[in-house]
Jmol script that loads the backbone (N, CA, C; Angstrom):
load data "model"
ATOM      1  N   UNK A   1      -7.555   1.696   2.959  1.00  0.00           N
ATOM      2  CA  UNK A   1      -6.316   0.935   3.028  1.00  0.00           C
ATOM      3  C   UNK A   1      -5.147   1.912   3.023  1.00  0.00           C
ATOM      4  N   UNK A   2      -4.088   1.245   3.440  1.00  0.00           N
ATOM      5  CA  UNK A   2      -2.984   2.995   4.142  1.00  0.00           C
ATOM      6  C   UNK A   2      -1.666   1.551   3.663  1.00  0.00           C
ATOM      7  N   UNK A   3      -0.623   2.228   2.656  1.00  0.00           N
ATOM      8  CA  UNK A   3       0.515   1.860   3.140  1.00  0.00           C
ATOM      9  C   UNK A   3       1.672   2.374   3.875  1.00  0.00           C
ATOM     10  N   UNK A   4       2.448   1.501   4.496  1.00  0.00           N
ATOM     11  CA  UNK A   4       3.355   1.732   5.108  1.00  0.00           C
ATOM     12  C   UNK A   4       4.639   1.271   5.177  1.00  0.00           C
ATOM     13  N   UNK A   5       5.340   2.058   5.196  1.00  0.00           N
ATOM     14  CA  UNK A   5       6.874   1.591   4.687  1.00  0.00           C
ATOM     15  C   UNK A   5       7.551   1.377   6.019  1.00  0.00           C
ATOM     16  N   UNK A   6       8.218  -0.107   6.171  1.00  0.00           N
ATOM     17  CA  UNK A   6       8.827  -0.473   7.222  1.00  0.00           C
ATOM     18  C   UNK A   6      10.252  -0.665   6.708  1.00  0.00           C
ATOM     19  N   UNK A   7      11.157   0.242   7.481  1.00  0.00           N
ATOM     20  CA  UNK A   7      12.557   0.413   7.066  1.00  0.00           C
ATOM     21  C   UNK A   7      13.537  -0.408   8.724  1.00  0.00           C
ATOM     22  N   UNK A   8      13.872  -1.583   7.766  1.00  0.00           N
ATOM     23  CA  UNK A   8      14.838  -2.402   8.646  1.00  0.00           C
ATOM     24  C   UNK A   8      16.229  -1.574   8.533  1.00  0.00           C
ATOM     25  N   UNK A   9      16.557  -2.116   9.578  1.00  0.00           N
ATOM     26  CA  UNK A   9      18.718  -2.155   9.392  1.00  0.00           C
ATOM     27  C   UNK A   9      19.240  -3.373  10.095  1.00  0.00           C
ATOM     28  N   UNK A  10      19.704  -3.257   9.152  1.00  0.00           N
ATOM     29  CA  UNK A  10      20.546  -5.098   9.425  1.00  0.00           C
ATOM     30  C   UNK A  10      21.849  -4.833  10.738  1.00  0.00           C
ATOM     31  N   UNK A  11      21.867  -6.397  11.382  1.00  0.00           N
ATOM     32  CA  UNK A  11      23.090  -5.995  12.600  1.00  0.00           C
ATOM     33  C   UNK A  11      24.104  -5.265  11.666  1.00  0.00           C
ATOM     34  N   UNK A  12      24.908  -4.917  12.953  1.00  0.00           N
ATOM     35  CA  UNK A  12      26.276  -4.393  12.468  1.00  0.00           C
ATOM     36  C   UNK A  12      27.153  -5.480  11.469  1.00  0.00           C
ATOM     37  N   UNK A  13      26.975  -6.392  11.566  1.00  0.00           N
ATOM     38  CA  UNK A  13      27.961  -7.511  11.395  1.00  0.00           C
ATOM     39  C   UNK A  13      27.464  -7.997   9.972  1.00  0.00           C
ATOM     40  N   UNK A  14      26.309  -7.817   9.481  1.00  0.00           N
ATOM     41  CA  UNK A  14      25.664  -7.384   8.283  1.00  0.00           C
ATOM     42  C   UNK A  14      24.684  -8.852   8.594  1.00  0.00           C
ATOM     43  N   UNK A  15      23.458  -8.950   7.368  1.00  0.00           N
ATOM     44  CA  UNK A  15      23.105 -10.056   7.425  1.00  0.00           C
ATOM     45  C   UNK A  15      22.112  -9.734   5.884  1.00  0.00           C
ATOM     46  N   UNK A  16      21.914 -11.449   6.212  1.00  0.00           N
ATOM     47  CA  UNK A  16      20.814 -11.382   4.852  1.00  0.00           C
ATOM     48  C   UNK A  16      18.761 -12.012   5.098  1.00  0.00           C
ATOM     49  N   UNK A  17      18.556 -11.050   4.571  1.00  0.00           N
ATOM     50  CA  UNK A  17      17.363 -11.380   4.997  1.00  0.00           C
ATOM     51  C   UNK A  17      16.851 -12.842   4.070  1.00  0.00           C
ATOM     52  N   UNK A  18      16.443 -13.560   5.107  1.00  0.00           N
ATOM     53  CA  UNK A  18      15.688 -15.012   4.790  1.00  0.00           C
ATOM     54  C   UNK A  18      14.694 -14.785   3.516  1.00  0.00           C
ATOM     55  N   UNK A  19      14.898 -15.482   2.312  1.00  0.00           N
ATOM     56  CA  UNK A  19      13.598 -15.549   0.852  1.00  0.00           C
ATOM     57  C   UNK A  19      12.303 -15.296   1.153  1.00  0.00           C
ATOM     58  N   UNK A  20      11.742 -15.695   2.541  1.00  0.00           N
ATOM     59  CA  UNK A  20      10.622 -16.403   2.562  1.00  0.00           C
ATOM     60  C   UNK A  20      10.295 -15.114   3.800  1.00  0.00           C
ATOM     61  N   UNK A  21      10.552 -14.382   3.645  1.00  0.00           N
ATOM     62  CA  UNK A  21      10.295 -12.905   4.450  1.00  0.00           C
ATOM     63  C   UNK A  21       8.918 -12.609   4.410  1.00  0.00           C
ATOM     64  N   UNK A  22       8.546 -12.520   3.165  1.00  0.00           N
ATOM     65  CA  UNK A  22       7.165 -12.135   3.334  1.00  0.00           C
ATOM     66  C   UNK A  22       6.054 -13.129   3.752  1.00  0.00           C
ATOM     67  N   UNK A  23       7.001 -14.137   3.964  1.00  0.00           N
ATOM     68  CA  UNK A  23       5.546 -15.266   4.797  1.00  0.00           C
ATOM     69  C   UNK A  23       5.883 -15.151   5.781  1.00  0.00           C
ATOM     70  N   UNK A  24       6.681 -14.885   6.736  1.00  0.00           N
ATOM     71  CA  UNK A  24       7.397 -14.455   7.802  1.00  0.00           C
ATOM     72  C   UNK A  24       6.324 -13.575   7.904  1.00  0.00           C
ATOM     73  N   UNK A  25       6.327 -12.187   7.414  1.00  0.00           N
ATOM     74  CA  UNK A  25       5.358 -11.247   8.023  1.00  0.00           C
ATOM     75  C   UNK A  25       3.953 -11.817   8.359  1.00  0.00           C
ATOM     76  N   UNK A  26       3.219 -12.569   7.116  1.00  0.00           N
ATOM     77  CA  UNK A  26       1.923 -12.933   7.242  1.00  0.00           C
ATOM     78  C   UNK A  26       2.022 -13.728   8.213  1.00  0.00           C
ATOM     79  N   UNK A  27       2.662 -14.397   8.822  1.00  0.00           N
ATOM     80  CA  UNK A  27       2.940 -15.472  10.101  1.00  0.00           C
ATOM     81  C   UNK A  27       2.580 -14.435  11.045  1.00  0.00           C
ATOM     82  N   UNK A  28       3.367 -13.610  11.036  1.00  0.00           N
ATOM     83  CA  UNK A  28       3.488 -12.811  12.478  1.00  0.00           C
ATOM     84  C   UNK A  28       1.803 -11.648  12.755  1.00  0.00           C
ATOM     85  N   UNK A  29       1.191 -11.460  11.951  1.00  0.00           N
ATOM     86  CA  UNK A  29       0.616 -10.460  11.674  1.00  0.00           C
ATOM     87  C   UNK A  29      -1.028 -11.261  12.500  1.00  0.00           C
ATOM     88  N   UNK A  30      -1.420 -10.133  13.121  1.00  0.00           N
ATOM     89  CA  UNK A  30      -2.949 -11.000  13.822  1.00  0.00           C
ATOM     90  C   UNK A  30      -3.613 -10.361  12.628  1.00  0.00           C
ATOM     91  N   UNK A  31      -4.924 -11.030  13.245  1.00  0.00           N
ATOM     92  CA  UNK A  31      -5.731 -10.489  12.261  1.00  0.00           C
ATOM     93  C   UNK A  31      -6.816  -8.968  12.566  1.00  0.00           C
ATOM     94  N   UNK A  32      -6.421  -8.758  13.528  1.00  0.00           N
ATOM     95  CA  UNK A  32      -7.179  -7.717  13.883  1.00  0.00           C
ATOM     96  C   UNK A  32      -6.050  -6.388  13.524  1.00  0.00           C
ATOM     97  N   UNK A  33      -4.742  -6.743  12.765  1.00  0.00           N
ATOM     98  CA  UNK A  33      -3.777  -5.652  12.620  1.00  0.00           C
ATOM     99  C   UNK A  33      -4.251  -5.039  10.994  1.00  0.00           C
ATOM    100  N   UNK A  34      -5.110  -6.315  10.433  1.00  0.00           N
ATOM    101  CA  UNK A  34      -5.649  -5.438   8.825  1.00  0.00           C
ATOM    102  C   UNK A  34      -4.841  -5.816   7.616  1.00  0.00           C
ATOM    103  N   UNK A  35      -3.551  -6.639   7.872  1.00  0.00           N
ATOM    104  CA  UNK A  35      -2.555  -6.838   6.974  1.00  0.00           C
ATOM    105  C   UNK A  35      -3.289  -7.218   5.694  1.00  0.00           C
ATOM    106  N   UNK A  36      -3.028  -6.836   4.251  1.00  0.00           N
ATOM    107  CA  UNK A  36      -3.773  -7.489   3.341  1.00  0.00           C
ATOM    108  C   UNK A  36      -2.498  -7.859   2.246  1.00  0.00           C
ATOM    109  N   UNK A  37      -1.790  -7.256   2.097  1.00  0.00           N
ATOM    110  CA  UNK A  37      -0.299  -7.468   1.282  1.00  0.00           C
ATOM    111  C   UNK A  37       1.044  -6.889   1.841  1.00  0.00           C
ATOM    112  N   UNK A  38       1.878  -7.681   1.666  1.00  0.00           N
ATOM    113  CA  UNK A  38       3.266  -7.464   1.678  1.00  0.00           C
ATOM    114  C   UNK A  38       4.514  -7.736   0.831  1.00  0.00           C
ATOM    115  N   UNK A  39       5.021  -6.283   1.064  1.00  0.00           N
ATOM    116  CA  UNK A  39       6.414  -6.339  -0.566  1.00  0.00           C
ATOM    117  C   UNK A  39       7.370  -6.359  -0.112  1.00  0.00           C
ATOM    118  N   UNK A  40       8.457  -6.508  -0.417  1.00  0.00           N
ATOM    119  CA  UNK A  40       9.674  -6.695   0.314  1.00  0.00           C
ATOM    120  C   UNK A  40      10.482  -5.234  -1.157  1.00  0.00           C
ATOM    121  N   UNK A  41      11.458  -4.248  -0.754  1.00  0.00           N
ATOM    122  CA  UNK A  41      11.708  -3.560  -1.471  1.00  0.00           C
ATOM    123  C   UNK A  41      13.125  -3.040  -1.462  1.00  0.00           C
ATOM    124  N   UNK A  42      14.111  -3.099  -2.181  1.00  0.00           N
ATOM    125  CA  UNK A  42      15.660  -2.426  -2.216  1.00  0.00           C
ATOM    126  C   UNK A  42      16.740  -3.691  -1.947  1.00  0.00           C
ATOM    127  N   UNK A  43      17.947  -2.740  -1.700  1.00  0.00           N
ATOM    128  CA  UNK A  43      18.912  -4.067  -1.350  1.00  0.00           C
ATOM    129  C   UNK A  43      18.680  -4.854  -0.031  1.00  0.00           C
ATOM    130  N   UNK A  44      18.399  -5.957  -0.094  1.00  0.00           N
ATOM    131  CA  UNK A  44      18.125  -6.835   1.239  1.00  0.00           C
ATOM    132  C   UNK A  44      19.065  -6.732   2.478  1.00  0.00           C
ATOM    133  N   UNK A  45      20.102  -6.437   1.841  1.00  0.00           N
ATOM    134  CA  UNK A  45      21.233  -6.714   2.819  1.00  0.00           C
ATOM    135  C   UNK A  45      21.705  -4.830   3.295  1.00  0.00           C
ATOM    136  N   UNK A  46      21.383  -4.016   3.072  1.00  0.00           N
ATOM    137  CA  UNK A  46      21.853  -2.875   3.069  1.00  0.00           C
ATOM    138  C   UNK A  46      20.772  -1.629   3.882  1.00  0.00           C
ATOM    139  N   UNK A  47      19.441  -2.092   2.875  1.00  0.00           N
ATOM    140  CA  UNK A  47      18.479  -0.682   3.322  1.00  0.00           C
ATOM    141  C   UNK A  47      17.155  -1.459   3.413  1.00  0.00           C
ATOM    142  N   UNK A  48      16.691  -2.747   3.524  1.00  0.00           N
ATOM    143  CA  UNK A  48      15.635  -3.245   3.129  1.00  0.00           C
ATOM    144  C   UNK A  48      14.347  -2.234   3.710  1.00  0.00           C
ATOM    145  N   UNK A  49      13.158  -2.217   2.664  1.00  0.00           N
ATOM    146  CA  UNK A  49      12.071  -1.878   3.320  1.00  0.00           C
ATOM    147  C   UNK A  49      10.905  -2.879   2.677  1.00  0.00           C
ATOM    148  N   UNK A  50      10.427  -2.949   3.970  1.00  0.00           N
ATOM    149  CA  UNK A  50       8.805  -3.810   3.867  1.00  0.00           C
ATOM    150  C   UNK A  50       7.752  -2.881   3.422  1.00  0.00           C
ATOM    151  N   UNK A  51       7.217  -2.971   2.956  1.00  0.00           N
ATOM    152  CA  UNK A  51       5.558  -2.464   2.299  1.00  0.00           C
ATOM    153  C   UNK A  51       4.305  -3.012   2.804  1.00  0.00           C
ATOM    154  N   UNK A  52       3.673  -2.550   3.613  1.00  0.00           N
ATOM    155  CA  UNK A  52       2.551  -3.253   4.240  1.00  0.00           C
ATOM    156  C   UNK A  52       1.345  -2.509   3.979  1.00  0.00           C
ATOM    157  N   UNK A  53       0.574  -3.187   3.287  1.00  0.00           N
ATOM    158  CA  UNK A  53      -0.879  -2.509   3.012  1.00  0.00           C
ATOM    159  C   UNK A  53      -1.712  -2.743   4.088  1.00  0.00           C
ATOM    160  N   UNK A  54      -2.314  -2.076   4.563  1.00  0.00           N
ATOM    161  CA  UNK A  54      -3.044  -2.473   5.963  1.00  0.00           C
ATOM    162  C   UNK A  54      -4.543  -1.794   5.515  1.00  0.00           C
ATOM    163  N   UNK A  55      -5.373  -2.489   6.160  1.00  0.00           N
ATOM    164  CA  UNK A  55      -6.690  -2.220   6.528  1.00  0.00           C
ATOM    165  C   UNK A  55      -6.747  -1.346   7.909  1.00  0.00           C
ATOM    166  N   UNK A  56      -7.159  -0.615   8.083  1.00  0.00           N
ATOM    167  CA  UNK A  56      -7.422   0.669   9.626  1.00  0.00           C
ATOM    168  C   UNK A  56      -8.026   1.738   9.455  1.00  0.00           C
ATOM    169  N   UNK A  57      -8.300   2.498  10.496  1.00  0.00           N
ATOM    170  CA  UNK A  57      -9.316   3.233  10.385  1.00  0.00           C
ATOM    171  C   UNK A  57      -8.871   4.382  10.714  1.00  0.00           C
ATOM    172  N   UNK A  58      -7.590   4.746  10.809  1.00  0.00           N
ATOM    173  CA  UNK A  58      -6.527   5.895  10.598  1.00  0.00           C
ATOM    174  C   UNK A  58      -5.366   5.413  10.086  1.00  0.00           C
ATOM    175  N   UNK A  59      -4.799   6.547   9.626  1.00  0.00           N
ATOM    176  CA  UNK A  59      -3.223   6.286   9.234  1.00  0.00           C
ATOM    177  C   UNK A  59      -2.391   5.733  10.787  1.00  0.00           C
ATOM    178  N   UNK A  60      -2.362   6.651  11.824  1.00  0.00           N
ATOM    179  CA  UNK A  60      -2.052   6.635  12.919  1.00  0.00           C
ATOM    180  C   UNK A  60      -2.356   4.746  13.114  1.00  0.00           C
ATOM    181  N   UNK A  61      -2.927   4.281  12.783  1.00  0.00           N
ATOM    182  CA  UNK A  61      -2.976   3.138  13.490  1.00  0.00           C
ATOM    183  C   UNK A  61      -2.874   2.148  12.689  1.00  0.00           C
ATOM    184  N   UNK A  62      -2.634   2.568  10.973  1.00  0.00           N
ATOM    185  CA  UNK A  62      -2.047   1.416  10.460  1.00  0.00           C
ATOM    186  C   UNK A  62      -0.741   1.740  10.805  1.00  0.00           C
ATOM    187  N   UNK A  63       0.123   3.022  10.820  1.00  0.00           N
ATOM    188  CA  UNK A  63       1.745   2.843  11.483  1.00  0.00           C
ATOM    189  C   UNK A  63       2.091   2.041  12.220  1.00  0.00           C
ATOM    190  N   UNK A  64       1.078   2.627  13.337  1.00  0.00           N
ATOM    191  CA  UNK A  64       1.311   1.435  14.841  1.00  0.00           C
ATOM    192  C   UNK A  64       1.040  -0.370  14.374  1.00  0.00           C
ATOM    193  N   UNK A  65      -0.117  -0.273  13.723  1.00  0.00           N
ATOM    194  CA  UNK A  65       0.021  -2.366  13.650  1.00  0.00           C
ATOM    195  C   UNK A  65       1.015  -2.562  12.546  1.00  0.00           C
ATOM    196  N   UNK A  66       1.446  -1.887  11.632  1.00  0.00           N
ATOM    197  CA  UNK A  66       2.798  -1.948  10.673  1.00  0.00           C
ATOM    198  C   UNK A  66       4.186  -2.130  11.540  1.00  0.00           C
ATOM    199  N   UNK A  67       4.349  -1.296  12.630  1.00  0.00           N
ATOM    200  CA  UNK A  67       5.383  -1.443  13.813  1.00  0.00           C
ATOM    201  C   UNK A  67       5.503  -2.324  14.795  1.00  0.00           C
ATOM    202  N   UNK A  68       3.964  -2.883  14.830  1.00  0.00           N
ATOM    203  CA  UNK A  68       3.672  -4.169  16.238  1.00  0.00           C
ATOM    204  C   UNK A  68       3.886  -5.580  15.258  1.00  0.00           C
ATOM    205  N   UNK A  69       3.857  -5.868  14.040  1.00  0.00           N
ATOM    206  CA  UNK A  69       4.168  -6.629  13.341  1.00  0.00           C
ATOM    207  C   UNK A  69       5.236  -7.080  13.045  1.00  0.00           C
ATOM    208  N   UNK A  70       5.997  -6.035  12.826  1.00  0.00           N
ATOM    209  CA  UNK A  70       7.890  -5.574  12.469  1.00  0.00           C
ATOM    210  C   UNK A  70       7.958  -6.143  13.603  1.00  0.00           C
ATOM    211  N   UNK A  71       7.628  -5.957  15.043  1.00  0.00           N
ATOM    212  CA  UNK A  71       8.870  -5.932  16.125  1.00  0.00           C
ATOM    213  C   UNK A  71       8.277  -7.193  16.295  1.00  0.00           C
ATOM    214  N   UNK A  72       7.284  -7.936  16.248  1.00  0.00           N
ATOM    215  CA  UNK A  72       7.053  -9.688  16.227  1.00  0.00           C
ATOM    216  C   UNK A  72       7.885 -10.324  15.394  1.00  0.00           C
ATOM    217  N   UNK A  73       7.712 -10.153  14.523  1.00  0.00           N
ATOM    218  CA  UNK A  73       8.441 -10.647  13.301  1.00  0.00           C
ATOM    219  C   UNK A  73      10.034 -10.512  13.916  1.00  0.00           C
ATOM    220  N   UNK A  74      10.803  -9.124  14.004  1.00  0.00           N
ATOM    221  CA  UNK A  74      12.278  -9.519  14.343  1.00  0.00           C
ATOM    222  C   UNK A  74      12.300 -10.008  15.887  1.00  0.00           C
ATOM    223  N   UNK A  75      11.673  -9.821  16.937  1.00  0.00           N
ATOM    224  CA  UNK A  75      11.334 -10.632  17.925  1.00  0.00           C
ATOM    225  C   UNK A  75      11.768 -12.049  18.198  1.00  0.00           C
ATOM    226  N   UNK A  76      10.754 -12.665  17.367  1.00  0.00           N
ATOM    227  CA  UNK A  76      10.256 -14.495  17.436  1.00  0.00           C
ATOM    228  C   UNK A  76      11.125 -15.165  15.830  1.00  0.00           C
ATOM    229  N   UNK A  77      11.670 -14.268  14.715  1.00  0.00           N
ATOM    230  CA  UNK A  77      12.378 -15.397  14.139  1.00  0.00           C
ATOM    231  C   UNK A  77      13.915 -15.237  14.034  1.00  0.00           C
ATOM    232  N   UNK A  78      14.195 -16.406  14.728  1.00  0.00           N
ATOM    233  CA  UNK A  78      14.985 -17.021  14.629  1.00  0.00           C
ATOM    234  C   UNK A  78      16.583 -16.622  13.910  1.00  0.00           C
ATOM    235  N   UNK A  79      15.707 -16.487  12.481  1.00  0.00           N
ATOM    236  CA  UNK A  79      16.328 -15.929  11.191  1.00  0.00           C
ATOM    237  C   UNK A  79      16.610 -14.988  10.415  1.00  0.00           C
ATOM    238  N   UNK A  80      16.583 -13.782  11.612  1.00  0.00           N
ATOM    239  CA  UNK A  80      17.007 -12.296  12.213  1.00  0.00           C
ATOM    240  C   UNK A  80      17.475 -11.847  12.571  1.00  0.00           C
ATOM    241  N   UNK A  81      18.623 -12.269  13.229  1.00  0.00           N
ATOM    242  CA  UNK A  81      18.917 -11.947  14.657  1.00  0.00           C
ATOM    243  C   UNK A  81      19.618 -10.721  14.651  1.00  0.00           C
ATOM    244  N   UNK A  82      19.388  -9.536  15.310  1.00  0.00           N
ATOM    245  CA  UNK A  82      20.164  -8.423  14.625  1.00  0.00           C
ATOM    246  C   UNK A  82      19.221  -7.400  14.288  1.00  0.00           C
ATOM    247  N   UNK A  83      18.445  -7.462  13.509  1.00  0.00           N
ATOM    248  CA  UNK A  83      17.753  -6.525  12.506  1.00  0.00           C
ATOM    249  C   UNK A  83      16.897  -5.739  13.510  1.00  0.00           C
ATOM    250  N   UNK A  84      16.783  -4.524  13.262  1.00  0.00           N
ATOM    251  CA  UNK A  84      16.145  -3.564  14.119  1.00  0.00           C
ATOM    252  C   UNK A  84      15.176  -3.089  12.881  1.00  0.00           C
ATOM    253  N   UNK A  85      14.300  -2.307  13.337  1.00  0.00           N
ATOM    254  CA  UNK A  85      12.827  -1.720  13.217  1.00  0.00           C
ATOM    255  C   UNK A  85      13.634  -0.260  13.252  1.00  0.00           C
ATOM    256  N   UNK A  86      13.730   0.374  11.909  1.00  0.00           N
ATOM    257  CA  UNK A  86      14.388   2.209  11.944  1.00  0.00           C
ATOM    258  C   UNK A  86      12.758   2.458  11.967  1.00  0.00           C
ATOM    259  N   UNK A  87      12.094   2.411  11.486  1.00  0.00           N
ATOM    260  CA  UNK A  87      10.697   3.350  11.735  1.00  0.00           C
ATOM    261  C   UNK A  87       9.491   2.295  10.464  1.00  0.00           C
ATOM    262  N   UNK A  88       8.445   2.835  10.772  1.00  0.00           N
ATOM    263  CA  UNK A  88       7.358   2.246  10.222  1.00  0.00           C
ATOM    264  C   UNK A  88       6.108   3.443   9.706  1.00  0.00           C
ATOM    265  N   UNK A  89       6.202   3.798   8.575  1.00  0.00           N
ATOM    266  CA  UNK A  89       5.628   5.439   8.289  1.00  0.00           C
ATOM    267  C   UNK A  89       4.656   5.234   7.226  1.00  0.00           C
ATOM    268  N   UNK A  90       3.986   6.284   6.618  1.00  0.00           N
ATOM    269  CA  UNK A  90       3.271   6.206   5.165  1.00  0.00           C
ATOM    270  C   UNK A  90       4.209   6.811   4.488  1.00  0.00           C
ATOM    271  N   UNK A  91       4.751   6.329   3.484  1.00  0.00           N
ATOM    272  CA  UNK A  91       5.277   6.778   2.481  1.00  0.00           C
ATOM    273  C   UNK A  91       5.392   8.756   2.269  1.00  0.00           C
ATOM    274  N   UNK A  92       5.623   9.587   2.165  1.00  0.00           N
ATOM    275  CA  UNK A  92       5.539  11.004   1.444  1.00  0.00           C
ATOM    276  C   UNK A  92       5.634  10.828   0.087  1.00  0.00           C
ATOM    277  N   UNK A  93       4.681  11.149  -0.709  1.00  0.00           N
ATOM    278  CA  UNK A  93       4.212  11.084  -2.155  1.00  0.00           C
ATOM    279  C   UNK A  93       4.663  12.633  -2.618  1.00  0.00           C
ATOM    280  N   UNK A  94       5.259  13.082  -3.030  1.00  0.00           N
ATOM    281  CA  UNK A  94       5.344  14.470  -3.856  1.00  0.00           C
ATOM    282  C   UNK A  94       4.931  14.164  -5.090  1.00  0.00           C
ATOM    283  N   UNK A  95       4.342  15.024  -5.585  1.00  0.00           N
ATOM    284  CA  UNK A  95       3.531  15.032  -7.562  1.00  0.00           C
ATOM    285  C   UNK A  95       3.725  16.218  -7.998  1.00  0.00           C
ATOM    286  N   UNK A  96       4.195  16.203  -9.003  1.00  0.00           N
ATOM    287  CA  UNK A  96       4.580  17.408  -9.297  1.00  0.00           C
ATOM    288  C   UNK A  96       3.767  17.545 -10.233  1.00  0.00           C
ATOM    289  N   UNK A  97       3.438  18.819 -10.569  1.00  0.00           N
ATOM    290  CA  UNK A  97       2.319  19.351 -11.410  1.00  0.00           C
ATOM    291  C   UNK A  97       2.458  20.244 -12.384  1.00  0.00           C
ATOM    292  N   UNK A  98       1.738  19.995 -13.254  1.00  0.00           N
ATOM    293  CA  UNK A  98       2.484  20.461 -15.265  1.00  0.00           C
ATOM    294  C   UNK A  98       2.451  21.977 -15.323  1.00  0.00           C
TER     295      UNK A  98
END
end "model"
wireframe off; spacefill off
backbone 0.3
color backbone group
């Protein structure tokens, strides 16, 4: 399982992302993309990022169905209009060590 951080930006004109976002994603998501959870994370209106745990069989290709999801999702609702897809990545973890 691979997460991936999907970083929106809201139109210019600003907007607010709809409550019910994360059923929004599971709506949009096939099932052959692996989706198993989704978080919604930060200020909604400013920097939002999605969290998508995906099932795949590379990183490389949970990015890509994390990105083919995003662009359905701002695509087909409605209750978006505006919001662009900045990128769809795995997280960078730094640990620092004692």
């Amino acid at each position: 399982m691979y997460l991936v951080h999907a970083r929106l930006r809201p139109p210019p004109r600003g907007g607010e992302l709809p409550p019910d976002l994360r059923a929004f994603v599971y709506e949009c998501a096939r099932p052959e993309e692996g989706v198993e959870h989704v978080s919604v994370h930060g200020d909604a209106s400013s920097a939002p990022v999605l969290g998508l745990f995906l099932l795949a069989d590379s990183l490389a290709r949970a990015e890509a169905n994390a990105a083919a999801v995003c662009a359905r999702l701002l695509e087909i609702h409605p209750e978006l209009p505006g919001w662009t897809l900045v990128r769809a990545e795995a997280p960078l973890l730094v640990i620092d060590s004692p």
